[in-house]
C-alpha positions as CSV (number, residue, x, y, z in Angstrom):
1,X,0.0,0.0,0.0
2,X,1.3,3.7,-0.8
3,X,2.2,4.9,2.3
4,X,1.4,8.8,3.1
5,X,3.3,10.7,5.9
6,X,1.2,12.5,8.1
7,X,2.2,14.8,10.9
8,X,0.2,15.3,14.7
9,X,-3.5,17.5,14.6
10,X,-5.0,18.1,18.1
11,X,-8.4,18.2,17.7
12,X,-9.7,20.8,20.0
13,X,-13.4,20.9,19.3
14,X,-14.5,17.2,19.0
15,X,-16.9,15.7,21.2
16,X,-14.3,12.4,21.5
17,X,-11.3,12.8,23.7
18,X,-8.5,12.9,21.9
19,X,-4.9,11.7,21.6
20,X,-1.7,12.0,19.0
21,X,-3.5,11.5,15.9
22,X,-2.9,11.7,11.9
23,X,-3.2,15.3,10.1
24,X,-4.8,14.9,6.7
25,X,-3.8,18.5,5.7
26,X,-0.7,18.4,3.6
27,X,-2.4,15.1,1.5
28,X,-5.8,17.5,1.2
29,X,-3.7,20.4,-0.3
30,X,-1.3,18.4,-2.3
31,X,-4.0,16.2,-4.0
32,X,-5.6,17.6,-7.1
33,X,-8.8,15.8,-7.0
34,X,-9.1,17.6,-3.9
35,X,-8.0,21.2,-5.1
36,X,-10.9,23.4,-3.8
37,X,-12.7,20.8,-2.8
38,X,-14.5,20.7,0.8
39,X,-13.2,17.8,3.0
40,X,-14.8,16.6,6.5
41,X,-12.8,13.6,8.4
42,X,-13.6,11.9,12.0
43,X,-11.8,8.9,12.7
44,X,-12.2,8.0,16.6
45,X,-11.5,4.2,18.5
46,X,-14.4,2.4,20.3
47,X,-11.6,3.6,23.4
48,X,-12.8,6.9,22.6
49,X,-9.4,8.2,21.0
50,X,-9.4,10.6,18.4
51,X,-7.1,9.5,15.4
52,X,-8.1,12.8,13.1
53,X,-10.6,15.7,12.9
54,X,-10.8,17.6,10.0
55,X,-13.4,20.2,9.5
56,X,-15.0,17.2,11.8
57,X,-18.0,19.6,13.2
58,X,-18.7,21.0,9.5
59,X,-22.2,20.6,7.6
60,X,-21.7,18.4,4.2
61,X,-24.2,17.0,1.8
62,X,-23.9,13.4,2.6
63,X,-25.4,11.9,-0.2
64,X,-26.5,8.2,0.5
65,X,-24.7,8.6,4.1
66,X,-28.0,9.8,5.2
67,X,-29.1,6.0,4.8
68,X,-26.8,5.3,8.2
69,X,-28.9,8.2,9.7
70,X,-32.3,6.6,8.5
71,X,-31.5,3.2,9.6
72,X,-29.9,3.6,12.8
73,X,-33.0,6.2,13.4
74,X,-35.3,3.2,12.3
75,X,-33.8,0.1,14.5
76,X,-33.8,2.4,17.5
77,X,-37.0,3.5,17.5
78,X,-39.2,0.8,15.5
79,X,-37.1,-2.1,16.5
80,X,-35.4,-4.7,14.4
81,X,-38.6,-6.9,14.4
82,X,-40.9,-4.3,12.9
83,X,-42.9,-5.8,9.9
84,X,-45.6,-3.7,7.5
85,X,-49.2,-4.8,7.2
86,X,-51.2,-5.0,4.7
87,X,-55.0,-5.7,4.7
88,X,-57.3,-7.1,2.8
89,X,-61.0,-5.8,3.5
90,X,-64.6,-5.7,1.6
91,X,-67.4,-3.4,1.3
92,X,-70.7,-4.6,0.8
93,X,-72.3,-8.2,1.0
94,X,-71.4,-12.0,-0.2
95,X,-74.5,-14.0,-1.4
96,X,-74.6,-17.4,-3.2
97,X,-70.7,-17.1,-3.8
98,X,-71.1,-13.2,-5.2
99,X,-69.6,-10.3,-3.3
100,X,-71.6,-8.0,-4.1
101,X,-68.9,-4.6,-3.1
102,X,-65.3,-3.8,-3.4
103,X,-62.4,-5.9,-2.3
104,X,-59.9,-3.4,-0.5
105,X,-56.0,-4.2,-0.6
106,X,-55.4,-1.6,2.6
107,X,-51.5,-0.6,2.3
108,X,-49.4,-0.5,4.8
109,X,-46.0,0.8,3.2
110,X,-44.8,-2.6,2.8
111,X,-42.2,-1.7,0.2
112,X,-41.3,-6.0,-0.6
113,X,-44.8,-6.5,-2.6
114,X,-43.7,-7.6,-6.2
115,X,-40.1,-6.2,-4.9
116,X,-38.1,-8.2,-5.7
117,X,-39.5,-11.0,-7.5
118,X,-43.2,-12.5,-8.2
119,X,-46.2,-11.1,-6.3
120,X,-47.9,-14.9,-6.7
121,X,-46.9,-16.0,-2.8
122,X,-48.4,-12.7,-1.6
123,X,-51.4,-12.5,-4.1
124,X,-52.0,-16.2,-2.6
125,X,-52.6,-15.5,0.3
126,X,-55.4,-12.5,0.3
127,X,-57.2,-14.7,-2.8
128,X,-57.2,-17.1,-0.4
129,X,-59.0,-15.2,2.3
130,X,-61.4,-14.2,-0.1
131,X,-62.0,-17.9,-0.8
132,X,-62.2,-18.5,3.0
133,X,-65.2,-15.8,3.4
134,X,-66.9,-17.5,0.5
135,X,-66.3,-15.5,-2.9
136,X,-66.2,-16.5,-5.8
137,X,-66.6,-13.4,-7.9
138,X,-66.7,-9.3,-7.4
139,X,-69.3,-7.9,-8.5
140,X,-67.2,-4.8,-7.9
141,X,-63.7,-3.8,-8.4
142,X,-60.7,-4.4,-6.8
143,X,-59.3,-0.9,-5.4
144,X,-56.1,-0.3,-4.2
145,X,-55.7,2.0,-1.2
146,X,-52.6,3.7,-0.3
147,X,-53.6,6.2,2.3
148,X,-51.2,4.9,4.5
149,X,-48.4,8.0,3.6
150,X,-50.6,10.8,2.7
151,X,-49.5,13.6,0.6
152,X,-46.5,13.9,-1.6
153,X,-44.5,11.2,-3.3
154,X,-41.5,12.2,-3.3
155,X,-39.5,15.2,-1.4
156,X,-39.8,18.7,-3.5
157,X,-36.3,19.1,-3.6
158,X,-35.3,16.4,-5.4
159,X,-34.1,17.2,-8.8
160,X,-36.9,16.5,-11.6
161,X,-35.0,14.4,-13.8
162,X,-34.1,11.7,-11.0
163,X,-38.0,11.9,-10.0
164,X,-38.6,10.0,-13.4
165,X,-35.8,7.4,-12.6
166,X,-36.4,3.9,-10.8
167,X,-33.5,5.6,-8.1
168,X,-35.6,8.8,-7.8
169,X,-39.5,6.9,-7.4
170,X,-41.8,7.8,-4.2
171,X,-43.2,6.2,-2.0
172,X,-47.1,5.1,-1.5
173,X,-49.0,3.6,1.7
174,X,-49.4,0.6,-1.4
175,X,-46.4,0.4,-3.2
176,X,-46.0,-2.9,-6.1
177,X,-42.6,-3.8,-7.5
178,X,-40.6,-1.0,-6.1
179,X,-42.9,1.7,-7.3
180,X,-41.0,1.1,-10.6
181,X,-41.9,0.8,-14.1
182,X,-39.3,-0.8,-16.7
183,X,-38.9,-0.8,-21.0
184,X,-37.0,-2.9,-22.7
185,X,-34.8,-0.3,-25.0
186,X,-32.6,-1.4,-28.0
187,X,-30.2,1.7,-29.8
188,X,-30.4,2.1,-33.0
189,X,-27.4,2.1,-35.6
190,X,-26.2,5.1,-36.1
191,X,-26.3,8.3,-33.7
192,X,-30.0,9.8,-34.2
193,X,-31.5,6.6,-35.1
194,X,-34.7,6.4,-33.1
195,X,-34.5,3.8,-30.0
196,X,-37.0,0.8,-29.8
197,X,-38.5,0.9,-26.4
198,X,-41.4,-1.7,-25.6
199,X,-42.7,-1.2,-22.0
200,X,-42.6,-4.4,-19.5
201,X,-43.5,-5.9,-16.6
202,X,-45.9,-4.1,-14.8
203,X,-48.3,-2.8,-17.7
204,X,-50.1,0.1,-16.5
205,X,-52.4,0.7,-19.8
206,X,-54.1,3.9,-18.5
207,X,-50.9,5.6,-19.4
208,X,-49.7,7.9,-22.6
209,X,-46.4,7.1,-23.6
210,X,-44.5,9.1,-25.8
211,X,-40.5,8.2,-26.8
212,X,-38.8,11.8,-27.6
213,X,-35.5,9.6,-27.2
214,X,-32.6,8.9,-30.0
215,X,-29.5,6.5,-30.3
216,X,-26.7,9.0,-28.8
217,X,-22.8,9.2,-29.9
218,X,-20.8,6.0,-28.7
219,X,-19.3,5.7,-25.2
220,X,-21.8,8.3,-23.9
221,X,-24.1,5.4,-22.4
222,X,-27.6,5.7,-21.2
223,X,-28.8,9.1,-20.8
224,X,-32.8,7.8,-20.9
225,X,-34.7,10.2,-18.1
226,X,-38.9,9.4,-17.7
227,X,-40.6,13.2,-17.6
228,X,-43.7,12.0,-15.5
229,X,-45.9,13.3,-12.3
230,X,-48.5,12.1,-10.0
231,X,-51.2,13.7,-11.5
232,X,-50.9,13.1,-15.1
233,X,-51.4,10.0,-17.2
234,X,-49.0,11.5,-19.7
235,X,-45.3,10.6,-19.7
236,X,-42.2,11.1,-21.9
237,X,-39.1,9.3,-22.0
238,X,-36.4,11.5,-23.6
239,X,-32.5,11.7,-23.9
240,X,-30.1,9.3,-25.8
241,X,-28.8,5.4,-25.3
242,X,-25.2,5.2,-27.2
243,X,-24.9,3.2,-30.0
244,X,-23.5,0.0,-29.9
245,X,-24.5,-0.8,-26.7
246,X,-26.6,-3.9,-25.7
247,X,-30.0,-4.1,-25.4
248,X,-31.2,-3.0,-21.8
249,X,-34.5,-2.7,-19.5
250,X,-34.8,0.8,-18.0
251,X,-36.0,1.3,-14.7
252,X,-38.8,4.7,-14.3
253,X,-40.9,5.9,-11.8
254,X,-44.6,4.6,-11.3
255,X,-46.9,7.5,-10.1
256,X,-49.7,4.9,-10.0
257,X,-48.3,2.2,-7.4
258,X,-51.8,1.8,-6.1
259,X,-53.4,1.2,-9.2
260,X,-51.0,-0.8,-10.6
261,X,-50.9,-3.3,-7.7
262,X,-55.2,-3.4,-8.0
263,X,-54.9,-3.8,-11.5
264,X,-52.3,-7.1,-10.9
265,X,-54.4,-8.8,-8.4
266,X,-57.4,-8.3,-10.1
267,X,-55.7,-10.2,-13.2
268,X,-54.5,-12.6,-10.9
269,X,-58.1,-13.3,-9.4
270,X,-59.2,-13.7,-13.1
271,X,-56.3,-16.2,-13.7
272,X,-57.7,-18.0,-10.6
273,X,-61.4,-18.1,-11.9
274,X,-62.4,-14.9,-9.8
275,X,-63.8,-12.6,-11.6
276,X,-63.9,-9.0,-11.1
277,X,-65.3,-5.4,-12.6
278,X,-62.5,-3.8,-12.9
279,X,-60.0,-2.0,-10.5
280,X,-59.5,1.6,-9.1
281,X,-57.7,3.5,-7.0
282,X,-59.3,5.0,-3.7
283,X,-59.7,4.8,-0.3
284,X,-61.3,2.1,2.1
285,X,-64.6,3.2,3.5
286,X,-65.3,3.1,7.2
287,X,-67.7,0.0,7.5
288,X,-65.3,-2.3,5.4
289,X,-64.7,-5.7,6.9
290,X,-61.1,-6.6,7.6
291,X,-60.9,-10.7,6.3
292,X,-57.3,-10.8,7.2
293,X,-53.3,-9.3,6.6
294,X,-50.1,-10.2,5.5
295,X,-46.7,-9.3,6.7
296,X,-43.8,-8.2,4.9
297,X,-40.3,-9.5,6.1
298,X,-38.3,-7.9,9.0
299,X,-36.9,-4.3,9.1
300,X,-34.0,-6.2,9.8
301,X,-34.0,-7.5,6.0
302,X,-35.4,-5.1,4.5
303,X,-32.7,-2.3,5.6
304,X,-30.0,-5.4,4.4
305,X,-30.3,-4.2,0.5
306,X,-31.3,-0.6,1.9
307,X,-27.5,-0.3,2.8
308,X,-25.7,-2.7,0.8
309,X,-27.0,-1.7,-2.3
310,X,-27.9,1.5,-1.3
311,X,-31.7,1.1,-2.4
312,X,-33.5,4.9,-2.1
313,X,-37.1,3.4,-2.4
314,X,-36.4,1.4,0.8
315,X,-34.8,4.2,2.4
316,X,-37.6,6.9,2.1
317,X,-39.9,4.2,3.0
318,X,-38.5,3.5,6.4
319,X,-38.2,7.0,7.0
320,X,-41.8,7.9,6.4
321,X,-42.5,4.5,8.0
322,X,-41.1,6.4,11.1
323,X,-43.0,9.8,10.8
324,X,-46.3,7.4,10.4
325,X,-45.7,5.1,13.1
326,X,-44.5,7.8,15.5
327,X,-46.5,10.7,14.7
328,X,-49.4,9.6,12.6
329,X,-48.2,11.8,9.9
330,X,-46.3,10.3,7.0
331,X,-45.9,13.9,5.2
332,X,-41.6,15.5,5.3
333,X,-41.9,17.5,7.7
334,X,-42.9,15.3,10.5
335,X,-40.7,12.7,9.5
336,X,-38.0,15.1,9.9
337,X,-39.1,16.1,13.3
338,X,-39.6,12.5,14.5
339,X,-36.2,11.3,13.3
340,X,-34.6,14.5,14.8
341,X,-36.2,13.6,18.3
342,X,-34.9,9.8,17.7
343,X,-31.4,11.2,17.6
344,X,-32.4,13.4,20.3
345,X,-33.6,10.4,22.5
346,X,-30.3,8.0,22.0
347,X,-28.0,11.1,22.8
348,X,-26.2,11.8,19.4
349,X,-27.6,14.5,18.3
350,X,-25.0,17.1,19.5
351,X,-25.6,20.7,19.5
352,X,-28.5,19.6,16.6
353,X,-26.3,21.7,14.2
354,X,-27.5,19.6,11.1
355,X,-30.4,19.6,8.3
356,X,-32.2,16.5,7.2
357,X,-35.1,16.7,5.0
358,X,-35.0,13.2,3.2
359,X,-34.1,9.4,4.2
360,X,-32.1,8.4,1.7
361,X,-29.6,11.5,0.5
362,X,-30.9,12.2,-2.9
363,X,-31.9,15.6,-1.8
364,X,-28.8,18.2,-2.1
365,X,-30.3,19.7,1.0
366,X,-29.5,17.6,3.5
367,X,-26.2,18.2,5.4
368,X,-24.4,16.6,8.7
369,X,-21.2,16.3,10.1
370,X,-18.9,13.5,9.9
371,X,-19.0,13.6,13.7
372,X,-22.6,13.2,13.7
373,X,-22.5,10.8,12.0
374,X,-19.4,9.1,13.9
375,X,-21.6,9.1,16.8
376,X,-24.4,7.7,15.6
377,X,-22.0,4.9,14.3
378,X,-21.0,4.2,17.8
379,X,-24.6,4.1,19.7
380,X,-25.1,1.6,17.1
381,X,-21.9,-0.3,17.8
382,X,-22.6,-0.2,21.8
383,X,-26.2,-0.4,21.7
384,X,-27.7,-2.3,18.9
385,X,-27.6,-5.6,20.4
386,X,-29.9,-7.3,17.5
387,X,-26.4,-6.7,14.8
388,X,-29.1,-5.7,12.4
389,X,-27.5,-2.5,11.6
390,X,-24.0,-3.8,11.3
391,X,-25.3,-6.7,9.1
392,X,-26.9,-4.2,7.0
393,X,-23.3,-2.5,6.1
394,X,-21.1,-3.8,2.9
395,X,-17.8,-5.1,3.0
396,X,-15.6,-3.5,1.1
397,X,-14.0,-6.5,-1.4
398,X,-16.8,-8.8,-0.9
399,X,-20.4,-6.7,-1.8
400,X,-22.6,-4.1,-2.2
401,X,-21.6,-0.5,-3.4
402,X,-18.4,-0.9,-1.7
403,X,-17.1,-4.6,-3.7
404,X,-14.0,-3.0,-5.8
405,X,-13.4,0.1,-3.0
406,X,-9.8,-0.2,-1.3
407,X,-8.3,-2.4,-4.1
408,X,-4.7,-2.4,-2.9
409,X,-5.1,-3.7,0.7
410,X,-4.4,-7.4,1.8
411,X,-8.0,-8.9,1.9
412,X,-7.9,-9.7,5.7
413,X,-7.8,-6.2,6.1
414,X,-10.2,-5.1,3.8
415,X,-12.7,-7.6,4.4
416,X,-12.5,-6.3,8.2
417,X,-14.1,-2.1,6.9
418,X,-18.1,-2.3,7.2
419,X,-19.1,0.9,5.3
420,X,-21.6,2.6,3.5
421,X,-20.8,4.9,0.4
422,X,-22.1,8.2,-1.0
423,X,-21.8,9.8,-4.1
424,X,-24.1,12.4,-6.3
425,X,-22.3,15.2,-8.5
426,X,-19.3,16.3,-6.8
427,X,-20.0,14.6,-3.4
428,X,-18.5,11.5,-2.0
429,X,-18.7,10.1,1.2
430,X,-17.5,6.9,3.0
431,X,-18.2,6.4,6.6
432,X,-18.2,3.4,8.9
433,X,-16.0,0.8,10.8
434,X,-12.8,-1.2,10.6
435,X,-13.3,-4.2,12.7
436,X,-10.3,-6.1,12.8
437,X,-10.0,-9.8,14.0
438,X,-7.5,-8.3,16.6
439,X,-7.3,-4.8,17.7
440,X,-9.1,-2.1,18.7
441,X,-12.4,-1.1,15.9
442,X,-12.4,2.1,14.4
443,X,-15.3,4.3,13.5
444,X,-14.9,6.7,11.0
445,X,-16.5,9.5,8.7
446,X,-14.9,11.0,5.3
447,X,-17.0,13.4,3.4
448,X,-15.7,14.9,0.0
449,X,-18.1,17.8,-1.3
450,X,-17.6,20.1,-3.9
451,X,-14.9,18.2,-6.3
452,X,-14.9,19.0,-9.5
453,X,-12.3,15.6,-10.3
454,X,-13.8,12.5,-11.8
455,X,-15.7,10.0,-9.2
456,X,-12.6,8.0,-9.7
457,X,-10.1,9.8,-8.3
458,X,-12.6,10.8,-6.0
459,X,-12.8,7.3,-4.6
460,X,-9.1,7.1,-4.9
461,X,-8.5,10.2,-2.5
462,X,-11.6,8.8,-0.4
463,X,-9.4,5.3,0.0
464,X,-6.5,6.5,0.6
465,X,-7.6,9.1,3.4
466,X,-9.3,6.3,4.9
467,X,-6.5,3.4,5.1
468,X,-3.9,6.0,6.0
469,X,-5.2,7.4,9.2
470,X,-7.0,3.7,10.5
471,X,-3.7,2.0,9.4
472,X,-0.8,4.3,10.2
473,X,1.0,3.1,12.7
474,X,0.2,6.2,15.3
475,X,-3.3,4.6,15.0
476,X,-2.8,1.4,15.0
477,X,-0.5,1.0,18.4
């Protein structure tokens, strides 16, 4: 490994005491990538030694760091076991076999419905409590009901072109296959040849489609963006998809989770020999009888590919899952509140000098410290006795986001960092633990914002900050 020579930083205003430790500030001058960039470091032992500060207190746009925030938030305050309900209920009456009202699929926020996978296993189950109160056909529709998060879809800072992207999709109180639609897309030739796109799995025929897109200039990828909204049926998908690449399915946004999910059941019902009169969107009335509910998996799992693979749809939906269950009000602003007094409650919060306003980082206005987020990384190392939250962290070498980060160390030691990345458009971030098989574990926070350098060197400089100060040997006596 490239060694880096460091000399002693005190670190006066950290909340961790502190002892000789690494200064970062020759390497954040003399790097390039990080000319006139903004840099935020806090490395500190479980011992509570201090191994380097760097503009450690400062606010940063995290990016998908804000995950760590929204999960720790989520396991200490709806517990590792939480699971998300969702109902199935019917208006009306049954005679001679005939339901003679709605069937009601009553959302919960379970975000695992068609995600990943089949929906059969789940759509089992509420056919067959339908079968065991007697129906054999609807004469009504099948309406999906997703009043379980109220209000808007997604945050309003979010920019509008990742709003249209399966990365940038809300969240409903009934979500279906990750809120996502997908279209197969094939380039054409030759630069501005027109693109075949044919929309997939899940059809959603009450939409206009329109294809303002073009085969773009080789080696400049897929630049494919879906312009959609929740209250319009229209949609375009526009930009380019190079030449000469392969066939691909595109992931977009679904505005229409709830309909989309009524719309599948009801088909599967049909499949089954239970009929139906269509399907709708709306919500359940008052005097609907509940026949039964089914459970989604864990928070523990779900929050697994929430970190690893740094999912945004899961993210939002545990943090709205918190404003719901906490305050009866899935809307932003609550959820903000709520996971501000979670922080509050465990003791990390600090002097509260920080701004969330999303769960998963894709908004540019969220911004914490890397010693906020260092001591939330520690409560969760001391207190989270369930290892959910550390299970949910990749290794770097072996998976998630963070599979090819730290290429140069021995794999014993990089199998032994549990982190979760960040990145957006001249942000990085990497923050998390080095848990070695012997020696005392690390917790650490490096936060890159306003680099103008490639994301390669980015992560370079990222890596090399990291393994420096955890395995110099000041830090490592």
């Amino acid at each position: 490994m490239k060694k880096t020579v460091f000399i002693t930083l005190i670190a006066a205003s950290l909340a961790f005491p502190c002892r000789a430790g690494v200064d970062i500030s020759d390497y954040l001058n003399n790097n390039p990538a990080l000319r006139g960039a903004y840099v935020g470091v806090c490395a500190v032992t479980l011992d509570g030694d201090t191994l380097a500060f760097h503009n450690g207190n400062g606010l940063f746009v995290p990016a998908s760091n804000m995950k760590l925030v929204t999960t720790a938030s989520a396991i200490s305050s709806l517990g590792a076991d939480y699971r998300y309900r969702t109902c199935i209920a019917v208006s009306g009456e049954v005679r001679e076999s005939v339901l003679y009202g709605n069937v009601y699929i009553v959302g919960g926020g379970d975000p695992t419905i068609a995600y990943p996978g089949s929906p059969e296993k789940v759509f089992t189950s509420w056919m067959n409590m339908l079968s065991a109160a007697g129906i054999r056909k609807i004469e009504g529709k099948v309406v999906g009901d997703g009043g379980f998060f109220p209000g808007m879809k997604e945050h309003p800072t979010w920019e509008l072109a990742d709003t249209g992207t399966y990365y940038g999709t809300g969240t409903s109180g009934l979500q279906f296959a990750g809120n996502t639609l997908n279209f197969k897309v094939a380039p054409g030739q030759c630069p501005g040849d027109s693109i075949a796109v044919e929309q997939s799995f899940p059809a959603t025929p009450w939409m206009n489609f329109s294809y303002d897109c073009t085969t773009g200039e080789k080696g400049t990828g897929d630049q494919l963006y879906l312009y959609t909204a929740d209250y319009s049926e229209n949609a375009v998908l526009r930009g380019t998809y190079a030449c000469g690449k392969k066939p691909k399915v595109v992931g977009c946004s679904n505005k229409f989770p709830e309909l989309t999910c009524a719309r599948e059941f009801a088909l599967f019902l049909e499949s089954r020999g239970i009929s139906a009169d269509g399907y709708a969107a709306g919500a359940t009335p008052e005097d609907a009888v509940k026949l039964g509910e089914t459970l989604s998996a864990p928070l523990r799992e779900i929050i697994v590919p929430l970190n690893k693979e740094s999912d945004n749809f899961l993210a939002e939906t545990v943090f709205r899952t918190m404003g719901r269950e906490l305050a009866v009000d899935a809307g932003y602003d609550s959820c903000t509140k709520v996971e501000k007094s979670v922080l509050d409650s465990i003791g990390v919060s600090g002097d509260g000098n920080f701004v969330i306003v999303d769960g998963s980082g894709l908004s540019s206005k969220d911004f914490i410290s890397p010693a906020l987020i260092c001591r939330i990384l520690r409560h969760m190392l001391e207190k989270d006795s369930s290892g959910a939250f550390l299970n949910s962290l990749p290794r770097a070498g072996i998976d998630g986001t963070v599979s090819s980060f730290l290429p140069g160390l021995p794999d014993e030691v990089r199998h032994s960092f549990h982190l979760k990345s960040g990145s957006m458009g001249g942000v990085r971030a990497y923050s998390g633990y080095y848990l070695p098989k012997n020696g005392t574990p690390v917790i650490f926070s490096v936060i890159i914002n306003n680099s103008s350098a490639s994301a390669s060197r980015l992560v370079t400089a990222a890596g090399e900050i990291i393994s420096s100060i955890i395995l110099s040997e000041s830090s490592c006596k």
